[in-house]
C-alpha positions in Angstrom: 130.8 117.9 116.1 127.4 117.4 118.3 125.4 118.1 114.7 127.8 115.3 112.8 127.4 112.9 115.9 123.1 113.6 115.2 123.1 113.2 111.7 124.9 109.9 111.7 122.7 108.9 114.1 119.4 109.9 112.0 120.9 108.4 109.0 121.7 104.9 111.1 117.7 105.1 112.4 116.8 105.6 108.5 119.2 102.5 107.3 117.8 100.3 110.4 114.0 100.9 109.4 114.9 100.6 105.6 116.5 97.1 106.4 113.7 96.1 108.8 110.7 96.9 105.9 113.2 94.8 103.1 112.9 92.4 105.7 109.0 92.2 106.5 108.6 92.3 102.7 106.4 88.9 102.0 108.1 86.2 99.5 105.7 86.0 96.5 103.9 82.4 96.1 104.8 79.4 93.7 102.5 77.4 91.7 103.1 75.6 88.9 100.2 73.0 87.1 97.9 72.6 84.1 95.5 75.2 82.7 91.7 73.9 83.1 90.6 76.1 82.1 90.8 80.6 81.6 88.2 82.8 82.1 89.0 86.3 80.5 85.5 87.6 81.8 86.5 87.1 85.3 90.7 88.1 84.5 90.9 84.2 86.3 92.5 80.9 85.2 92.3 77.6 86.9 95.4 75.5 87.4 95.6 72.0 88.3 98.8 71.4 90.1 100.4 72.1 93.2 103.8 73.2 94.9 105.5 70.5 93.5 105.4 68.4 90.1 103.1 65.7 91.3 100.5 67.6 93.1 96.8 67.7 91.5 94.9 70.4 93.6 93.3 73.3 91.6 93.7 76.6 92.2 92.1 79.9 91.8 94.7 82.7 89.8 93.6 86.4 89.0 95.5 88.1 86.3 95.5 91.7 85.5 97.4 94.5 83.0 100.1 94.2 85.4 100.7 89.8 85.3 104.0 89.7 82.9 103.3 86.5 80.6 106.3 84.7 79.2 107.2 81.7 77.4 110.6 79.7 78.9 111.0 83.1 80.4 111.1 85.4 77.5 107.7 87.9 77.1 104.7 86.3 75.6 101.2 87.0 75.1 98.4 86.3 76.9 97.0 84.8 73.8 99.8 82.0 73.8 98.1 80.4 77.0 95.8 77.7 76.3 93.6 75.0 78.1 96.1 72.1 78.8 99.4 74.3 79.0 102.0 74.0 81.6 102.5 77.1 83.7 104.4 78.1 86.2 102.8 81.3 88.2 104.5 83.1 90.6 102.4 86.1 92.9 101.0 86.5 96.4 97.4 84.8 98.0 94.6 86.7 99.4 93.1 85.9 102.3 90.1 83.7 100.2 93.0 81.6 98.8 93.1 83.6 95.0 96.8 84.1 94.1 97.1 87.0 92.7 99.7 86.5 89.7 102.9 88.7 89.1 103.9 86.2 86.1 102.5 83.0 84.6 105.2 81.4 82.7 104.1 78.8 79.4 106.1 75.9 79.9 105.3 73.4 77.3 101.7 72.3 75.2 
């Protein structure tokens, strides 16, 4: 009984830290804007745009083999993107204000 009474007890220590690093776990960023411009050298592209619609501040956003591209939300190419598309990027910000993008969605031309 005294073993059954530990293990329930280890197992409700496991679930309590489990639900406590779920809860820690940072909400990704949203940014949605204009392409100025892509630099594949640098894995970067510029957007002009903000938080919300009307918003026209640029910002820095680092792509790698990992960023899911997508067009309307169904997988794209990274070749698809151009100068002037409308992209929504979701990802997380470094401490030098780069978001680092999980997926950039195409929008509209």
């Amino acid at each position: 009984m005294e073993d059954n009474l530990k293990k329930s007890l280890v197992l409700l220590a496991v679930l309590f830290l489990t639900a406590s690093l779920f809860a820690q776990t940072k909400k990704e960023d949203r940014w949605q804007g204009h392409i100025v411009r892509i630099n594949k050298s640098e894995s970067t592209i510029d957007v002009r745009g903000g938080h919300k619609n009307m918003e026209e501040t640029n910002k820095r956003i680092a792509y790698d083999s990992s960023t899911q591209w997508t067009k309307l939300g169904k997988p794209a190419e990274m070749k698809d993107f151009k100068d002037g598309d409308y992209v929504i990027v979701v990802g997380n910000t470094d401490e030098k204000g780069v978001m680092h993008a999980t997926q950039i969605d195409l929008r509209q031309r």
